[in-house]
C-alpha positions as CSV (number, residue, x, y, z in Angstrom):
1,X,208.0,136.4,75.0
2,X,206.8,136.1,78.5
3,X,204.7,134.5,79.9
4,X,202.9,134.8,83.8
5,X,201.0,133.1,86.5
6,X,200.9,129.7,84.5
7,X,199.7,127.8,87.9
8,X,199.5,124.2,86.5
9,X,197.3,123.1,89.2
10,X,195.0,125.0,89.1
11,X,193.7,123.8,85.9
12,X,194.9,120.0,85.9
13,X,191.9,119.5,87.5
14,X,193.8,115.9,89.7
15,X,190.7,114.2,90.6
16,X,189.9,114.4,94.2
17,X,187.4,112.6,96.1
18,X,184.7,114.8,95.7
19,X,181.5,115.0,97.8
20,X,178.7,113.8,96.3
21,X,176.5,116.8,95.8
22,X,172.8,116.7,94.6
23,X,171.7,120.2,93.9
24,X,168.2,120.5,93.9
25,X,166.5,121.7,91.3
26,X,165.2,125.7,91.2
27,X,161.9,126.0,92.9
28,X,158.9,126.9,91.0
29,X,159.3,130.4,92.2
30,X,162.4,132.3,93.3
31,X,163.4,133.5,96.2
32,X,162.8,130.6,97.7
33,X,161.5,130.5,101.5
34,X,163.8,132.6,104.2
35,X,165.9,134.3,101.8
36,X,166.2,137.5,103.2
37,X,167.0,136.2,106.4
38,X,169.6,133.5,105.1
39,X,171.2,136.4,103.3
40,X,171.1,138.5,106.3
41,X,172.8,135.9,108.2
42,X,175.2,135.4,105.6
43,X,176.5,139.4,106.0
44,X,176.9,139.0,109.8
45,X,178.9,135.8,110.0
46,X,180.3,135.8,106.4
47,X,183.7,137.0,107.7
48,X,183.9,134.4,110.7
49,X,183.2,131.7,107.6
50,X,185.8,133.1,105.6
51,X,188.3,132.9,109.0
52,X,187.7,129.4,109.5
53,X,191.2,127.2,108.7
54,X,190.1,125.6,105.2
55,X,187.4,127.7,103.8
56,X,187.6,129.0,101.1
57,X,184.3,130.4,99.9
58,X,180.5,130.5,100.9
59,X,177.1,132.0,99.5
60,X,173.2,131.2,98.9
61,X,171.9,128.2,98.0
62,X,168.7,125.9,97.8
63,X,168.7,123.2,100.0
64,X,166.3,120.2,99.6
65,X,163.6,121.2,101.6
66,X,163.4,124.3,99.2
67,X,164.6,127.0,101.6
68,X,167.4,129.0,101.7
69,X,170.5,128.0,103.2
70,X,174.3,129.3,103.7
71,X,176.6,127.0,101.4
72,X,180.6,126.9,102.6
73,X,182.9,125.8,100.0
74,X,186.5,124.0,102.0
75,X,189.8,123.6,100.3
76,X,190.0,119.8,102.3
77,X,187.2,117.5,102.5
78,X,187.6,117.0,106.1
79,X,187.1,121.2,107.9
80,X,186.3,121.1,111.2
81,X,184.7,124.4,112.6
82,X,181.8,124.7,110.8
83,X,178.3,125.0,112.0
84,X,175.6,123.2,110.6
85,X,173.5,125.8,111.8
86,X,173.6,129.7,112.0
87,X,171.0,131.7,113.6
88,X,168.5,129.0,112.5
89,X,169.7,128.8,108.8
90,X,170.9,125.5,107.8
91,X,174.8,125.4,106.4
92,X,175.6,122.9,104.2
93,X,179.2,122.0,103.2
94,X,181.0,121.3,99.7
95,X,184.0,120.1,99.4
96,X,185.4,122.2,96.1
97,X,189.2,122.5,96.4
98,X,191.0,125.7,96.1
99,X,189.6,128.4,93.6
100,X,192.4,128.9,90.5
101,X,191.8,132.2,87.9
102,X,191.3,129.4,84.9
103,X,194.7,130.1,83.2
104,X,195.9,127.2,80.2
105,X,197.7,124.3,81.2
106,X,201.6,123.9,80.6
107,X,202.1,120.6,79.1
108,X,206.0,120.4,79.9
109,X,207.3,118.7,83.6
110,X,206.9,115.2,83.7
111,X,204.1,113.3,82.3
112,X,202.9,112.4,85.7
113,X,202.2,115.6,86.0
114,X,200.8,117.2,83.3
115,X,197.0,117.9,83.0
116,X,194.6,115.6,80.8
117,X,194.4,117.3,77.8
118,X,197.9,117.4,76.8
119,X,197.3,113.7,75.8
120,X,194.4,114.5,73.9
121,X,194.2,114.0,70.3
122,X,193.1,117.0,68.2
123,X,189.8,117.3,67.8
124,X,188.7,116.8,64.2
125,X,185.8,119.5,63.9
126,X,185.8,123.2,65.5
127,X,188.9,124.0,67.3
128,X,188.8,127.4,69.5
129,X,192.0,127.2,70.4
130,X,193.0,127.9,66.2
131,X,193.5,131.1,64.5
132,X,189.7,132.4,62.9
133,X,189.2,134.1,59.8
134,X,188.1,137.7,60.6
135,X,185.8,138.8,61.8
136,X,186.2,136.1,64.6
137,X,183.4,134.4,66.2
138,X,183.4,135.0,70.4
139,X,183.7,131.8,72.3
140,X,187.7,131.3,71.1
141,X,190.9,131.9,72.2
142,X,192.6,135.5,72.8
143,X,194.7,137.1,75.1
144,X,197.2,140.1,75.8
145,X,200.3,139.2,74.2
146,X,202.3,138.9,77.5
147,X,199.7,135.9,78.9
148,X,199.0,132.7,78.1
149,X,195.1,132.5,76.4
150,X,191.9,132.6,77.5
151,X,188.4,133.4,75.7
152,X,186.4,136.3,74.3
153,X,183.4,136.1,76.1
154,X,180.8,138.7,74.1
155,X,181.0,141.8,71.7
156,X,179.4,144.6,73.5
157,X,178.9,148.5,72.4
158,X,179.1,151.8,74.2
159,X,176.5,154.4,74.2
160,X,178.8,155.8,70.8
161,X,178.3,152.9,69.2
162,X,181.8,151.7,69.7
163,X,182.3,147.5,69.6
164,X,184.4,146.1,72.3
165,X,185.6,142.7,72.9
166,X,184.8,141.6,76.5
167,X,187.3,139.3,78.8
168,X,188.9,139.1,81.5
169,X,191.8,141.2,83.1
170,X,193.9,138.2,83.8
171,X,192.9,137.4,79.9
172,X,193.2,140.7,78.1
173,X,195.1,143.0,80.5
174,X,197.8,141.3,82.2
175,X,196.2,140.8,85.5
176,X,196.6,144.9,86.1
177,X,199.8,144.2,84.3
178,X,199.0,145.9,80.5
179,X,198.2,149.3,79.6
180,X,195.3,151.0,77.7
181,X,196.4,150.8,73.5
182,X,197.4,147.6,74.2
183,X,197.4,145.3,71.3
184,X,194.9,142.1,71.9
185,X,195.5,138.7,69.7
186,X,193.5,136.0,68.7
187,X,194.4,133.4,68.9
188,X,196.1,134.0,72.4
189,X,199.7,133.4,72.4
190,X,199.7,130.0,74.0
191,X,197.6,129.1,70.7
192,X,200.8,130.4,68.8
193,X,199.0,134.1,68.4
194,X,201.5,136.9,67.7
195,X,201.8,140.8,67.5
196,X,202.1,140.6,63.8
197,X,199.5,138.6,62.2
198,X,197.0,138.3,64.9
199,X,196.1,142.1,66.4
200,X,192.0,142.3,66.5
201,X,191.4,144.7,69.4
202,X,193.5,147.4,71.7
203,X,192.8,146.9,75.3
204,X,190.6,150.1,76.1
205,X,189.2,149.3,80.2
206,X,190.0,147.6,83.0
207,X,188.8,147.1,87.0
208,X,192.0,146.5,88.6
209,X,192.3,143.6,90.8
210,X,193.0,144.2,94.4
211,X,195.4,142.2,95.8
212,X,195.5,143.7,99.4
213,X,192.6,141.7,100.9
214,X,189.8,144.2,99.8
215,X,187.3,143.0,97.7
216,X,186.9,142.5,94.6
217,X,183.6,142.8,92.4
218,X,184.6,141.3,89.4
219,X,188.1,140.3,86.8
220,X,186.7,142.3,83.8
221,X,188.4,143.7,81.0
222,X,187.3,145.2,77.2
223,X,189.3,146.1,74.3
224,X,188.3,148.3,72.0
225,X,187.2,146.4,68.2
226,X,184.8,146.6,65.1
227,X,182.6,144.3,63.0
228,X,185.2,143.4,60.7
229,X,187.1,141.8,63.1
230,X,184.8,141.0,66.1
231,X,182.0,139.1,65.0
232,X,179.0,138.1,67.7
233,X,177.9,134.5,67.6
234,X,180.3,131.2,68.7
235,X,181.6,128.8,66.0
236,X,179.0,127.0,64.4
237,X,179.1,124.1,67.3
238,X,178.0,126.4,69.9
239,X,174.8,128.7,71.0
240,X,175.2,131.3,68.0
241,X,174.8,134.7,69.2
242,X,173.8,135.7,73.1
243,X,170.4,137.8,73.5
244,X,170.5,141.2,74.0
245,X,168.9,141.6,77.3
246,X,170.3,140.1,80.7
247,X,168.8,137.9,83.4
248,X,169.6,137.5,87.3
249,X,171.5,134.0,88.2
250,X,168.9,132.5,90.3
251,X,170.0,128.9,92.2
252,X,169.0,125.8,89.8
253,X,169.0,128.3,86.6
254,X,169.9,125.8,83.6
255,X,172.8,127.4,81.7
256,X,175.5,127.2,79.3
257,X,178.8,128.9,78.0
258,X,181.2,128.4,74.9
259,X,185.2,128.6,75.7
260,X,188.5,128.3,74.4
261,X,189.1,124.4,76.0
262,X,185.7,122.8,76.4
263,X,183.8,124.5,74.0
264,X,179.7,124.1,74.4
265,X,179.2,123.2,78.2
266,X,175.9,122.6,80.0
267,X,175.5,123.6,83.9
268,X,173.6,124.8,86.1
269,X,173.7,128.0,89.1
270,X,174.3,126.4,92.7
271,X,174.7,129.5,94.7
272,X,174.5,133.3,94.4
273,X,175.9,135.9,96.7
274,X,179.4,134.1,96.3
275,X,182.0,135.4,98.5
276,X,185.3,133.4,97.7
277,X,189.3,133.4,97.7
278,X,190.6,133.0,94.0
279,X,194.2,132.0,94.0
280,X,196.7,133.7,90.6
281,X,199.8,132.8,91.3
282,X,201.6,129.9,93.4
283,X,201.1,126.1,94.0
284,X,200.5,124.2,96.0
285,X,201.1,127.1,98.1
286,X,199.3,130.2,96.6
287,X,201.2,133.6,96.9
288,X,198.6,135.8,94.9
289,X,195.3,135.9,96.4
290,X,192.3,137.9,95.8
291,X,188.5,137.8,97.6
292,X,185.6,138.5,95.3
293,X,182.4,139.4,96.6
294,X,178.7,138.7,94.9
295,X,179.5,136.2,92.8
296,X,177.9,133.0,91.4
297,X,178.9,129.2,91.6
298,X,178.2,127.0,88.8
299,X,178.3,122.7,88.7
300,X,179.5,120.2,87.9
301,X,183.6,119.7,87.1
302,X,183.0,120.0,83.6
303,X,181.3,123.4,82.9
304,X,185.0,124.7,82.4
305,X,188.8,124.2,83.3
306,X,191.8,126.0,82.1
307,X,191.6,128.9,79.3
308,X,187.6,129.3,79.5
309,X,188.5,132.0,81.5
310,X,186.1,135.1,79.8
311,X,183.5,132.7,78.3
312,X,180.4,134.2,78.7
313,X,177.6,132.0,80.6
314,X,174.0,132.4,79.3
315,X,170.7,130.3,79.9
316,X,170.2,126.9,78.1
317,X,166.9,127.8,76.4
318,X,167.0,131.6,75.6
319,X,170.4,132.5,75.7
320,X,170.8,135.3,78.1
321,X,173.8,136.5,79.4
322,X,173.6,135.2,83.1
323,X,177.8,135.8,83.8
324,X,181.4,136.4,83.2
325,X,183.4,133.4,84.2
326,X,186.4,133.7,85.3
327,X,188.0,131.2,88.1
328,X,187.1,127.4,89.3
329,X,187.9,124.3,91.2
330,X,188.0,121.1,90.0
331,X,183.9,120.4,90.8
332,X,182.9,124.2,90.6
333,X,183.1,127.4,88.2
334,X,183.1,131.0,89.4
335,X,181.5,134.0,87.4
336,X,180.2,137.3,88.0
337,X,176.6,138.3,87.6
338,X,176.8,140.1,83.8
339,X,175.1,143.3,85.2
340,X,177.9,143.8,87.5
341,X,180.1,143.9,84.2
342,X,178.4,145.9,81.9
343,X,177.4,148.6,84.1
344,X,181.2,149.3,85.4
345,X,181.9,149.4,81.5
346,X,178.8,151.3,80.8
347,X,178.3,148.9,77.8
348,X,175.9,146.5,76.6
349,X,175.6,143.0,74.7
350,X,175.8,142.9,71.3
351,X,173.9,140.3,70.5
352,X,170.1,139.0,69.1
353,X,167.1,140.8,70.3
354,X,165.6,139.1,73.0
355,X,161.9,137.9,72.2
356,X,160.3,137.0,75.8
357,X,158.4,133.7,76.4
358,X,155.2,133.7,76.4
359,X,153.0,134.6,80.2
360,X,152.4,132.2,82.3
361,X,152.2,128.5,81.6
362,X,150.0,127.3,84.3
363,X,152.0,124.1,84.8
364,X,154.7,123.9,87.8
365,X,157.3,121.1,87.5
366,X,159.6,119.7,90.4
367,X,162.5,117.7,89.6
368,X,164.7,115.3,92.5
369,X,167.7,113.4,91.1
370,X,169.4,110.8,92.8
371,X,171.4,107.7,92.6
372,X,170.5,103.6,92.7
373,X,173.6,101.3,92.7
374,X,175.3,104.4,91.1
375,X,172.7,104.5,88.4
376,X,171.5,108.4,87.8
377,X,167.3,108.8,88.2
378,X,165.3,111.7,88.1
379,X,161.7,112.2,89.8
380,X,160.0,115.2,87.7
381,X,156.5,115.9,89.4
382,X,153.9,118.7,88.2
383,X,150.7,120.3,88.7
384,X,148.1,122.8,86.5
385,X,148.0,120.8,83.4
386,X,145.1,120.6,81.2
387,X,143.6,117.0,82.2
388,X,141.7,117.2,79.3
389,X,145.0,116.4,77.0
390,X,145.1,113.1,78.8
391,X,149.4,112.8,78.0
392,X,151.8,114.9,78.6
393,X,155.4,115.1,76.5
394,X,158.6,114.6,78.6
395,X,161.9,116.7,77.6
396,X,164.9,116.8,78.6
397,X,167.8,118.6,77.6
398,X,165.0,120.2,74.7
399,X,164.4,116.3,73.1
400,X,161.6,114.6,73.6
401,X,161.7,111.5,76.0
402,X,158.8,109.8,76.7
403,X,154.4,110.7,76.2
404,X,153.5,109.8,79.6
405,X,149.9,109.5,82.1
406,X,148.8,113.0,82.7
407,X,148.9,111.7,86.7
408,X,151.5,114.4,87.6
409,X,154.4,111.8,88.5
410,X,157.1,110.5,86.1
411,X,160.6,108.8,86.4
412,X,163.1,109.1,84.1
413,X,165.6,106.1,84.7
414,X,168.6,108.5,83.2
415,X,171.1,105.4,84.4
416,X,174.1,107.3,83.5
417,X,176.8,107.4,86.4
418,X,179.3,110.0,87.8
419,X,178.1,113.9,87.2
420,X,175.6,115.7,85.3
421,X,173.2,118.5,84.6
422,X,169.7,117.7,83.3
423,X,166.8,120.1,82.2
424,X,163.4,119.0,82.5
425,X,160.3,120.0,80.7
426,X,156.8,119.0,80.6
427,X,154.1,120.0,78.0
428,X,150.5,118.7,77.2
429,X,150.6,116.5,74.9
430,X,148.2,118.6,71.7
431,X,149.6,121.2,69.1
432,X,150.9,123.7,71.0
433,X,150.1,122.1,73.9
434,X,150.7,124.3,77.1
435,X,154.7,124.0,79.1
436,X,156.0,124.1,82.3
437,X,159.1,125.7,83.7
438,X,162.4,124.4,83.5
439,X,163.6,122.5,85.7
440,X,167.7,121.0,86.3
441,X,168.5,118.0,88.2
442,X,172.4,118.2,88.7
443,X,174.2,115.0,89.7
């Protein structure tokens, strides 16, 4: 059996000295100020960006006076060339790395070499990378039979009724390589899948990749399934099933995705309008490149890394689909905006019925995360609750912190180091006591 584009670096994920990013939180309201015009700047010197020696991506982000800036994502931390200011917009740089379709590790070469989790010890609960009982949860490994593995990101249905199994191309058809009838395993081969035992779905759609320096929308792929052998939830260790109804990846957005190598993963959307240079085959020198336009980038390192390619990324409280994921660097994940997906498929999740929040909460809550002696802290400050309640609860990550002053200023002394995503929360402190928004402080 063979197997293609196994780029080991692209997924070994060598640690590099990475910039220290702090991504500010979303603003109360989205867009956030100048976003038009940021966007509009974008268009006309997004090509000029792309041309400078080192770059290797750019889009929309937040920066920390809450307006909208140009991000440029650089293969080297050192890029010369770049302006820290177009047409009045600030640009703000992140050192990333190259951008790798997330294909699986090979653990052979010398140990030097190989990427951490070929040294890992098996983990002793849910494994995604093992064979599932029918009908098999989404979140786990698959792939065509002539790939490595990757993940099946959702179940969606057609306007027939027919179940599909949603992926990538690079996951489920061969990077353009398969044909429509072809047979889909889980687990993928790399996870020991094989044509005779492990057949769940038959490749039925894909959007080929352009390889000629057009661009690209999206690596997408479906294969054609039913109920008995395509469930629609994660194992029992991840989100359960997605909603049925989408939402638009917004900048700060809290969200989270279930895959084939790091299972449950928290994160949160640092840009939008993503134009970027994904790299299939070659290192260090890549001889397979592709440019995908109106995409998303997610933080930190650890959302994903090799054979998540597929999951599907939803928001941490309500589960909707936000994104297909389906490349990354070693400090930042690549995914397309869902709606992109499921209208060139002309499908639709499969999932739980969406029930919507409730309107308005009155309360707006700011977060600011930063660093003392390497220590992680987090500044969460709000306005429009009910002084009357006297306290307010604290949340983060959904448990409950602290009961602090209602005075509209609290610190959370996190005093964790290195990276990580944080969702704040505040809520008056009575029986269904009114909340704020959500808010992410990313480290």
């Amino acid at each position: 059996m063979k197997f293609k584009g196994l780029f080991t670096s692209s997924i070994s994920f060598v640690a590099i000295a990475l910039w220290c990013i702090s991504v500010q939180a979303a603003p109360p309201n989205w867009p956030p100020t100048g976003l038009d015009i940021a966007q509009a700047v974008q268009a006309k010197h997004g090509n000029e960006l792309m041309g400078i020696e080192g770059v290797v991506g750019h889009g929309i982000t937040v920066d920390k006076n809450s307006r909208a800036a140009i991000v440029v994502f650089t293969e080297r931390p050192l890029v010369t060339g770049i302006p820290g200011v177009l047409d009045a917009v600030p640009v703000l740089k992140r050192f990333t790395g190259r951008f790798y379709a997330l294909a699986p590790p090979l653990c052979g070469g010398p140990p030097s070499q190989r990427p951490p989790d070929c040294f890992e010890d098996p983990d002793p609960g849910i494994d995604p990378k093992a064979r599932f009982d029918r009908p098999v949860p989404i979140g786990v490994s698959t792939g065509h039979p002539d790939i490595t593995a990757g993940t099946i990101g959702a179940r969606v249905v057609d306007a027939s009724g027919t179940l599909h199994a949603l992926s990538n191309n690079h996951v489920i058809a061969d990077t353009n390589g398969a044909a429509t009838g072809n047979e889909i395993l889980q687990p993928g081969p790399y996870d020991g899948g094989t044509q005779s035992d492990d057949v769940y779905a038959h490749l039925s759609f894909f959007v080929p990749i352009d390889f000629s320096g057009s661009n690209n929308t999206m690596d997408a792929a479906i294969a054609v399934t039913d109920d008995t052998q395509l469930g629609n939830a994660t194992p029992s260790d991840g989100y359960g099933a997605p909603a049925n109804t989408t939402t638009t990846p917004v900048v700060g957005q809290s969200v989270q995705k279930y895959g084939r190598t790091t299972s449950l993963t928290n994160g949160s959307v640092e840009a939008v309008n993503v134009t970027v240079d994904v790299c299939y085959e070659g290192s260090p020198f890549c001889t397979k490149l592709a440019t995908f336009v109106n995409q998303i980038s997610i933080v930190d390192g650890t959302f994903s890394a090799g054979g998540d390619s597929g999951s599907l990324v939803v928001t941490s409280v309500d589960k909707q689909p936000v994104a297909l994921l389906f490349a990354g660097s070693s400090s930042h994940t690549i995914a397309t905006p869902i709606d992109t997906v499921l209208s060139a498929f002309a499908v639709t999740i499969d999932g739980e019925e969406y029930t919507p929040p409730p309107p308005g909460s009155g309360i707006t809550l700011s977060t600011n995360g930063y660093k003392v002696k390497g220590q992680q802290k987090a500044d969460l400050t709000w306005t429009g609750a009910n002084t009357g309640t006297g306290n307010v609860f604290v949340y983060r990550d959904g448990t409950e912190i602290d009961t602090t002053s209602n005075d509209g200023a609290y610190t959370d002394p996190i005093n964790n180091k290195g990276g990580g995503s944080y969702t704040y929360q505040v809520c008056e402190a009575v029986t269904d006591g009114t909340c704020s928004n959500e808010s992410v402080v990313t480290f």
